[in-house]
KOLLO-795907 format. One record per atom (N, C-alpha, C): chain; atom name; x, y, z. Coordinates in steps of 0.1 Angstrom, whole numbers. Example, Ala and Ser with C-alpha at 12.3 -4.5 7.8 and 13.67 -1.06 7.14 Angstrom:
  ch  at      u      v      w
   A   N    132    -57     78
   A  CA    123    -45     78
   A   C    132    -33     78
   A   N    128    -22     71
   A  CA    137    -11     71
   A   C    129      0     79
END
This chain:
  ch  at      u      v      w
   A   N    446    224    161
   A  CA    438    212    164
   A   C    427    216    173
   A   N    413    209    171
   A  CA    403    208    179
   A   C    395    198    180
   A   N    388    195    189
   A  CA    378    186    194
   A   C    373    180    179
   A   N    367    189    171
   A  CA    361    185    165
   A   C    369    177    150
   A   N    379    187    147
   A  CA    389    182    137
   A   C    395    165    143
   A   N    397    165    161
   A  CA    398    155    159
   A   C    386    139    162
   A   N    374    147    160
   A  CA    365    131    162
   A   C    361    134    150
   A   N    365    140    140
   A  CA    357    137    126
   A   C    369    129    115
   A   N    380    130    123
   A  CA    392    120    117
   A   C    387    107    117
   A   N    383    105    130
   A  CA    378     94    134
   A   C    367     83    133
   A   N    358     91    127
   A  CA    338     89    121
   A   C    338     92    113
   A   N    329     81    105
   A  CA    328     77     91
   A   C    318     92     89
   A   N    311     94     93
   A  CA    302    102     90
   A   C    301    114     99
   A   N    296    126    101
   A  CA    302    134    110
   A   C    287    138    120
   A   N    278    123    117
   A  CA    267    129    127
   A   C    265    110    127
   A   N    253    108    134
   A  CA    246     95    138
   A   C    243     88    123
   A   N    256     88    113
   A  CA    246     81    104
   A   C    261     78     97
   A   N    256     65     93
   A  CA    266     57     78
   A   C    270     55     63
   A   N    277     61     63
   A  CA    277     65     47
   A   C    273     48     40
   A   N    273     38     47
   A  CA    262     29     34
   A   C    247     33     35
   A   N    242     42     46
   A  CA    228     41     50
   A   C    224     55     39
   A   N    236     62     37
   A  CA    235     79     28
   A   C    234     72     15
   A   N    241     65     11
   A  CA    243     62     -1
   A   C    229     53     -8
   A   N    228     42      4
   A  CA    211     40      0
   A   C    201     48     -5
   A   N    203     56      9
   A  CA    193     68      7
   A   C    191     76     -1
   A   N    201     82     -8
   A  CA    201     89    -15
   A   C    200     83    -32
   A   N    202     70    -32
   A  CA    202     65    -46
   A   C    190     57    -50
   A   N    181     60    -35
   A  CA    168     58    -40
   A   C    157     67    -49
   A   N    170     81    -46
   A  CA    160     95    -52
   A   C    165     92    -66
   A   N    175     90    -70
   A  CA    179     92    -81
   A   C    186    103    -87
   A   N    199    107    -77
   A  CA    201    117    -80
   A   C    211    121    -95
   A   N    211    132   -103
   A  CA    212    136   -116
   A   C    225    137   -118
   A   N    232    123   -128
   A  CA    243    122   -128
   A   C    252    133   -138
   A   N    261    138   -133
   A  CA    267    155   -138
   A   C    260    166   -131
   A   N    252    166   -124
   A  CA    243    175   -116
   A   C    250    186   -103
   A   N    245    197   -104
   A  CA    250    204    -94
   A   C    245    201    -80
   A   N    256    199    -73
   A  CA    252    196    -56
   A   C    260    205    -47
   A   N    254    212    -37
   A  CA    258    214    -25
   A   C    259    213    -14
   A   N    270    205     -2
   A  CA    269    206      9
   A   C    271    215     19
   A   N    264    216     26
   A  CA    264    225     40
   A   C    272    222     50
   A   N    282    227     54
   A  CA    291    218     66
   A   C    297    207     64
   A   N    308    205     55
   A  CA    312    198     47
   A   C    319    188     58
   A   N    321    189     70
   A  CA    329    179     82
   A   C    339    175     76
   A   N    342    157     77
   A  CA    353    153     68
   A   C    356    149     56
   A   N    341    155     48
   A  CA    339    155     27
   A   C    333    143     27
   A   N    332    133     35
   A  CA    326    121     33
   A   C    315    119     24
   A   N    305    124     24
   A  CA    292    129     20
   A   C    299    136      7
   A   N    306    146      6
   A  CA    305    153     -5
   A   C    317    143    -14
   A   N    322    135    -10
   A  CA    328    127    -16
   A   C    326    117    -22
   A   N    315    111    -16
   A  CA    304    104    -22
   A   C    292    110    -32
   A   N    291    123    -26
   A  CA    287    129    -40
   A   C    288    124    -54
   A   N    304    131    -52
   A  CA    315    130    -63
   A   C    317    118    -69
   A   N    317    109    -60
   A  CA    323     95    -66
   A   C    310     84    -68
   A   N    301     81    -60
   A  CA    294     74    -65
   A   C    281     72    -69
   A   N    280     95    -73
   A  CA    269     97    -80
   A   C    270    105    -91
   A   N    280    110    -95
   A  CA    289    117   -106
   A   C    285    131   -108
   A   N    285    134    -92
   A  CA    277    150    -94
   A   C    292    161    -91
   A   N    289    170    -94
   A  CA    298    181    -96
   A   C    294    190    -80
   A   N    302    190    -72
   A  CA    299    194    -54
   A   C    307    203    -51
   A   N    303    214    -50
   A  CA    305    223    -36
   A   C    299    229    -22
   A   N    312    227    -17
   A  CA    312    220     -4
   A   C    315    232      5
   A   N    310    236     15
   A  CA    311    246     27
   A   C    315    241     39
   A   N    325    252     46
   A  CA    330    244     58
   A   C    335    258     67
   A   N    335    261     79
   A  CA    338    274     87
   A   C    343    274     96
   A   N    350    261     98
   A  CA    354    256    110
   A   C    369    256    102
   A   N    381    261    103
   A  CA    393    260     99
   A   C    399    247    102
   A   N    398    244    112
   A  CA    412    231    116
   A   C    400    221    105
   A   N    388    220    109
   A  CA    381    212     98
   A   C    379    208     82
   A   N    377    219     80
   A  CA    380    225     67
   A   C    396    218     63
   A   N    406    221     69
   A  CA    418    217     62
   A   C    417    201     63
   A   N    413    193     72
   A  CA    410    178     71
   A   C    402    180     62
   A   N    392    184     59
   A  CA    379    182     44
   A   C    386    180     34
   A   N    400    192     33
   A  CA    406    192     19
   A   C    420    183     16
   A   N    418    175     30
   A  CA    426    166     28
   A   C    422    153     22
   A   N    412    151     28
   A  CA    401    137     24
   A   C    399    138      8
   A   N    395    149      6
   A  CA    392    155     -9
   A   C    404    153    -18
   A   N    417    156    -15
   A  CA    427    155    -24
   A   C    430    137    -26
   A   N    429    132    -13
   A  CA    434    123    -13
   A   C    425    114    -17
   A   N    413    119    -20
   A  CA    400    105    -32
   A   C    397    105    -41
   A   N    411    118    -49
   A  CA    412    120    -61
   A   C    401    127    -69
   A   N    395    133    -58
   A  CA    384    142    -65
   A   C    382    160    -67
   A   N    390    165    -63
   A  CA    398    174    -62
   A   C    389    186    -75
   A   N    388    177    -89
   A  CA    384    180    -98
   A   C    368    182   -101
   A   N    363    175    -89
   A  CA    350    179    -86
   A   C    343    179    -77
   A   N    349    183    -65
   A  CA    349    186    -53
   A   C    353    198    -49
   A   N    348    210    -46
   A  CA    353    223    -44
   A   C    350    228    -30
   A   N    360    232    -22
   A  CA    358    231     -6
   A   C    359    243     -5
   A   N    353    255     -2
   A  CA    345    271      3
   A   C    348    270     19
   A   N    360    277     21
   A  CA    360    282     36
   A   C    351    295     41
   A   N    335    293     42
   A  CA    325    306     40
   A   C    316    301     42
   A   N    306    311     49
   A  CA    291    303     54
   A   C    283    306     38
   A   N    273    297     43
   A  CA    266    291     28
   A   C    256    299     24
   A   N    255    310     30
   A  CA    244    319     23
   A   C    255    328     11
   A   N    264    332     16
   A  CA    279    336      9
   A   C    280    331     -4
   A   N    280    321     -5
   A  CA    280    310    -15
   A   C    269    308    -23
   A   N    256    307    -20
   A  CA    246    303    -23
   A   C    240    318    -36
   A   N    246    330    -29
   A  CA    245    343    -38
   A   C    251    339    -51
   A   N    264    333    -53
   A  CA    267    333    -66
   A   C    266    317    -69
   A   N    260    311    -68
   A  CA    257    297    -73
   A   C    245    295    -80
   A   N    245    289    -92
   A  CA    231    285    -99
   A   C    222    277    -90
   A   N    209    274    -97
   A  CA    202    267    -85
   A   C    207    253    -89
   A   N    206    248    -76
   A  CA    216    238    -67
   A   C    199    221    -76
   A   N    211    215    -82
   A  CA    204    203    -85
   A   C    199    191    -69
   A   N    211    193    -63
   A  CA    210    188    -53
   A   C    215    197    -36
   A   N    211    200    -25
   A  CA    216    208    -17
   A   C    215    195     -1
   A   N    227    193      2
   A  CA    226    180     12
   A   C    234    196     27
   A   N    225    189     34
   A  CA    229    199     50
   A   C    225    190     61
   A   N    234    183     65
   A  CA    232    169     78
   A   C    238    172     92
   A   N    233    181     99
   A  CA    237    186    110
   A   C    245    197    116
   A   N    245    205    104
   A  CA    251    219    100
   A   C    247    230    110
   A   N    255    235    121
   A  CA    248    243    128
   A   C    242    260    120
   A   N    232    268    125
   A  CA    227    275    117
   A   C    231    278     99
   A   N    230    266     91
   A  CA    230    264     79
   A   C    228    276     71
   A   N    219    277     75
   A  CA    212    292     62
   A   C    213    304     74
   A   N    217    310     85
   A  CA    224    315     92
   A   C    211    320    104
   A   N    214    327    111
   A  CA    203    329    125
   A   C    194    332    120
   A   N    193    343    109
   A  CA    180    353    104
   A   C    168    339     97
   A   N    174    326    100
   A  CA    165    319     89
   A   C    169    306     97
   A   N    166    305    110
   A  CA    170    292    123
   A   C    154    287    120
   A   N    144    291    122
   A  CA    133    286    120
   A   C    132    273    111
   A   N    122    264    111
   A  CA    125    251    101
   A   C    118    257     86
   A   N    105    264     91
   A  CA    102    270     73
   A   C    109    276     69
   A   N    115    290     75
   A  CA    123    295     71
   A   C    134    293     65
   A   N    139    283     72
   A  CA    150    272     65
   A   C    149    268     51
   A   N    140    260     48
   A  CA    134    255     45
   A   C    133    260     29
   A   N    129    271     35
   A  CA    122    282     20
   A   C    134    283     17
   A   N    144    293     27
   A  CA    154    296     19
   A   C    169    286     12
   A   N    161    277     14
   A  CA    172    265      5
   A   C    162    262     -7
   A   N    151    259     -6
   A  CA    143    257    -16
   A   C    143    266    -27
   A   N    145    281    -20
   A  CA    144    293    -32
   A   C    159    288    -43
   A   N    169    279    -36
   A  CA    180    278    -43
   A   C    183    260    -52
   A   N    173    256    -52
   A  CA    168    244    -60
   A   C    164    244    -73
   A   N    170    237    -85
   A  CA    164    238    -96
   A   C    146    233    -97
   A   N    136    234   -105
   A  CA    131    227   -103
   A   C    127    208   -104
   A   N    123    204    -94
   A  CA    127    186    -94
   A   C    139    188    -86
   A   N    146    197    -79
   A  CA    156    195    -75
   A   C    156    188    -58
   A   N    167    183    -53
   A  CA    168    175    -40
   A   C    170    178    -27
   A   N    168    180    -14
   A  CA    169    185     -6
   A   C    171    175      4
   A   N    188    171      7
   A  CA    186    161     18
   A   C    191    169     34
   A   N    175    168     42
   A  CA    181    174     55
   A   C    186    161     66
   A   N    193    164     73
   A  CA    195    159     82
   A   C    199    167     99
   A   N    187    161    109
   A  CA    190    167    121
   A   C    186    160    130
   A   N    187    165    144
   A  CA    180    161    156
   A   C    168    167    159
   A   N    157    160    164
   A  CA    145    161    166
   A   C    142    154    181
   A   N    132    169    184
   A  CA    124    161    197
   A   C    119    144    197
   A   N    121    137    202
   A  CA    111    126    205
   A   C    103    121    216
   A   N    102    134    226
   A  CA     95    137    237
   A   C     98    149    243
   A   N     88    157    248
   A  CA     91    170    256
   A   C    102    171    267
   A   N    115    182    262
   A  CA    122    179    268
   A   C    123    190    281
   A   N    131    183    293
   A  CA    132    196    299
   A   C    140    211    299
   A   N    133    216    306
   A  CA    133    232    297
   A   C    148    237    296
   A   N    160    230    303
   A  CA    172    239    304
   A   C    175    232    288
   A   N    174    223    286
   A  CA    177    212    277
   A   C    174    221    264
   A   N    163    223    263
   A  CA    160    234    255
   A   C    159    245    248
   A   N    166    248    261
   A  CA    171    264    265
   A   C    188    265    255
   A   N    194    254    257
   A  CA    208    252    253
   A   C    209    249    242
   A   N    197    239    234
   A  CA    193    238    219
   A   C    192    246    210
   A   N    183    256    216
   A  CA    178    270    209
   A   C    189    277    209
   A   N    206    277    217
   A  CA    214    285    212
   A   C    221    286    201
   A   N    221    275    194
   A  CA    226    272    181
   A   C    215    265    169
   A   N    207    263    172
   A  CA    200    256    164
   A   C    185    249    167
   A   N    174    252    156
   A  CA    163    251    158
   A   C    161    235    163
   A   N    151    228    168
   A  CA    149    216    173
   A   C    133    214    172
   A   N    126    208    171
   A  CA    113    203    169
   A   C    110    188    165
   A   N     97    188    170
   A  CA     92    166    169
   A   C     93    168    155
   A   N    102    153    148
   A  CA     99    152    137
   A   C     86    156    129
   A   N     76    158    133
   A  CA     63    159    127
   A   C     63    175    121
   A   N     71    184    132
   A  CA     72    197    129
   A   C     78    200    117
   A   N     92    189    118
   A  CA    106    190    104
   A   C     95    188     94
   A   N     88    179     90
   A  CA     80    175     80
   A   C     69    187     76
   A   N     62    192     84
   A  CA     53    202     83
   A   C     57    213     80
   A   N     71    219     85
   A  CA     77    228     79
   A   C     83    229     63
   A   N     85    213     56
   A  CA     93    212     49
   A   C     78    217     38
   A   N     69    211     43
   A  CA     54    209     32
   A   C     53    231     30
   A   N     56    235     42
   A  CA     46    253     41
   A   C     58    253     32
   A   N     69    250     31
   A  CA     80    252     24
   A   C     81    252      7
   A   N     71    246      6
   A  CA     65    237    -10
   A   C     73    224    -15
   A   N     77    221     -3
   A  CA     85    208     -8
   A   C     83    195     -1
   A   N     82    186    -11
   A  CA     80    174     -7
   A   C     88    161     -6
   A   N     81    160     11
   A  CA     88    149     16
   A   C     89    135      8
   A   N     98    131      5
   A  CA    100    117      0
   A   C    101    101      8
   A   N    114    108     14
   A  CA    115     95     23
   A   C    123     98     35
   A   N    124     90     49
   A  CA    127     97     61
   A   C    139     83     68
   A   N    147     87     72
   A  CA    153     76     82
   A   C    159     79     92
   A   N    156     69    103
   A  CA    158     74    114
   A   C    172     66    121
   A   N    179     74    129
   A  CA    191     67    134
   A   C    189     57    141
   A   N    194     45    140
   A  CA    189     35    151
   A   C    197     35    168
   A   N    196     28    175
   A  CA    207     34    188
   A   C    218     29    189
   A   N    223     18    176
   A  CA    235     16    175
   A   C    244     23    167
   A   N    240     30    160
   A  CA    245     41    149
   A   C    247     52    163
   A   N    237     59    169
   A  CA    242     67    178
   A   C    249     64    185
   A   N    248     52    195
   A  CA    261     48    201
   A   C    275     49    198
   A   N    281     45    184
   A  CA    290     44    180
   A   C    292     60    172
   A   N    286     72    173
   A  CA    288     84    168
   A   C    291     90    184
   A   N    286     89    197
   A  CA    288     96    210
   A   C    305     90    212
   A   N    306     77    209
   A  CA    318     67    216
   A   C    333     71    208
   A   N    329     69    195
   A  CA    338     72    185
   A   C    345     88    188
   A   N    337     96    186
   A  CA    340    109    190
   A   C    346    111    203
   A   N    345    107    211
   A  CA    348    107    230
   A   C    362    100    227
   A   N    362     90    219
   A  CA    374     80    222
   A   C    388     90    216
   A   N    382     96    204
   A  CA    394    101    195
   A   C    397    113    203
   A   N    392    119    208
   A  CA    395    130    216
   A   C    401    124    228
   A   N    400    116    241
   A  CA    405    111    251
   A   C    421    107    246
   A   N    423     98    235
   A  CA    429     87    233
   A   C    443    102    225
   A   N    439    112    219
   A  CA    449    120    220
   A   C    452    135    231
   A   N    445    135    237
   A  CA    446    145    250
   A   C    457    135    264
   A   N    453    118    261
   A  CA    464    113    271
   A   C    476    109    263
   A   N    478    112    247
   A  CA    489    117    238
   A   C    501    128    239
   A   N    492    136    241
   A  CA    493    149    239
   A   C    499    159    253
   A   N    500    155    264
   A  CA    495    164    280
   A   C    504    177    275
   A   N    515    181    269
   A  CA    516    194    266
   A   C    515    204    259
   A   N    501    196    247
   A  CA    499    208    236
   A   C    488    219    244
   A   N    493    231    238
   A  CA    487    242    237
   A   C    472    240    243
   A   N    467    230    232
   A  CA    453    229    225
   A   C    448    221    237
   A   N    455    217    249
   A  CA    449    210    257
   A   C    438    207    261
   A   N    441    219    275
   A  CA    425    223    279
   A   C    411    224    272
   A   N    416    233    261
   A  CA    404    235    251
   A   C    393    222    247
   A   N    407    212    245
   A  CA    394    201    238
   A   C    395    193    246
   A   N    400    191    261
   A  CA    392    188    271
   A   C    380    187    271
   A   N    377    203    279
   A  CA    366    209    279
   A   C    356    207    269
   A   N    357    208    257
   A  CA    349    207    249
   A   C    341    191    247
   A   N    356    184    250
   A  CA    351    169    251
   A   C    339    167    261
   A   N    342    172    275
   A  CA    334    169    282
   A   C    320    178    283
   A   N    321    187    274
   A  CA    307    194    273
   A   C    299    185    262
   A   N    312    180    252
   A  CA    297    171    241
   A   C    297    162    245
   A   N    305    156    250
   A  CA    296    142    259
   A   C    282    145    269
   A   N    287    155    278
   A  CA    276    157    289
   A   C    263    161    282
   A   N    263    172    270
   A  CA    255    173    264
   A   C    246    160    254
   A   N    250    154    249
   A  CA    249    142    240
   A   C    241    133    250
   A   N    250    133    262
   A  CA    243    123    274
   A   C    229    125    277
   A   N    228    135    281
   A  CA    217    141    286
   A   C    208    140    276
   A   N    207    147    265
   A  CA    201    150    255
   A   C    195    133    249
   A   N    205    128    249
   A  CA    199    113    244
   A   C    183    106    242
   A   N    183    108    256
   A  CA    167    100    257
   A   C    156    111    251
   A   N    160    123    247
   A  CA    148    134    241
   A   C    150    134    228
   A   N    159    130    222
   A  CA    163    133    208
   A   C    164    120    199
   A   N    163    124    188
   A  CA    166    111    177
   A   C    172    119    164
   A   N    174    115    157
   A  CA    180    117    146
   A   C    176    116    136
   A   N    174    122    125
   A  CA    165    119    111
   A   C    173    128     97
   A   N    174    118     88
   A  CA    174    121     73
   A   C    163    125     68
   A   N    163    130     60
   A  CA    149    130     57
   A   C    153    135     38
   A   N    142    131     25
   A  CA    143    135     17
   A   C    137    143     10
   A   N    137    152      7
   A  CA    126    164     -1
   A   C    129    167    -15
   A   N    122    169    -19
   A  CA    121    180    -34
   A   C    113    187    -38
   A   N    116    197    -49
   A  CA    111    206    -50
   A   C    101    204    -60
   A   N     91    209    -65
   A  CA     85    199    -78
   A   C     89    210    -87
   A   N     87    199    -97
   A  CA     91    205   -112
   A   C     83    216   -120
END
């Protein structure tokens, strides 16, 4: 067990966003039903489950987080999708070597996705695009500056993962050759209930729990992504965003 295996039991979605707001979103692109899709950081399959089910796409799914991963392939068995849902305990560049180009490639808060050599947002960028059919879909999802933050703040950002004003995500996505479609932003009741949700499921089994193993650990961890999340709040926002590649 960990922190995170246990607030993604808990959340519909495994970042600031709702699978009716994904499903919107995504069914405004039109995505290609029988079509190849891959997710990046599969959390708890939600997304890639939805894939599966209420877009008729054929999804594999990445995940490197173990205690995670085995919740992913639990959600997966149990939505009966099993048959087209394929869950990759392996980072996604691993994967992406032996995969045709990806009709659809969904990555919503995936820490270094395409791995350190390629943290940059073009960089990124490129190297998922080089793995897109053409016309094919690119749904990112991350956290974005929404004001200059202070520098320790930033300092802690940059150790996992690139951050920039939405305007940058977008500008990167264009040197990228791909085009932005459509963009949505978390509102503060969506984030609210992604900081709360998480905090709760972790408290509400640690005062469960006082002599597992796993104690301390997701304590700690609890109270680092809270304090982090806290802090970070007023500098950050949250964005979907849609791209493709042209045909």
């Amino acid at each position: 067990m960990n922190f995170h295996r246990l607030a993604y039991e808990e959340i519909e979605v495994c970042n600031a966003l709702t699978l009716e707001t994904f499903r919107r979103f995504l069914a405004a692109a039109g995505p290609k039903p029988g079509g190849r899709a891959l997710e990046i950081g599969a959390g708890n399959a939600a997304l890639a489950i939805s894939m599966a089910r209420d877009f008729g796409m054929q999804v594999e799914a990445v995940e490197v987080d173990m205690a995670v991963a085995a919740l992913a392939q639990s959600r997966i068995d149990a939505a009966g999708v099993a048959d087209r849902v394929t869950l990759s305990r392996m980072r996604s560049l691993t994967l992406l070597e032996d995969l045709p180009p990806q009709d659809l490639i969904l990555c919503v808060g995936a820490t270094d996705p395409v791995g350190e050599e390629h943290r940059h947002p073009t960089d990124a960028f490129r190297e998922l695009a080089d793995h897109l059919a053409p016309g094919g879909l690119l749904v990112w999802g991350d956290l974005y500056w929404t004001e200059t933050p202070p520098e320790p703040l930033e300092r802690v950002m940059a150790l996992t993962n690139a951050c920039t004003p939405l305007a940058g995500w977008t500008a990167a996505a264009g040197a990228a050759g791909l085009e932005v479609l459509d963009i949505h932003i978390a509102d503060d009741a969506t984030w609210d209930a992604y900081i709360e949700t998480m905090d709760r499921a972790a408290r509400d089994w640690i005062a469960a729990h006082p002599d597992r193993i796993e104690r301390p650990h997701i304590e700690a961890t609890a109270d680092r992504v809270r304090s982090f999340l806290t802090f970070a709040r007023p500098y950050t926002g949250f964005a979907l965003q849609l791209m493709r590649r042209p045909a």
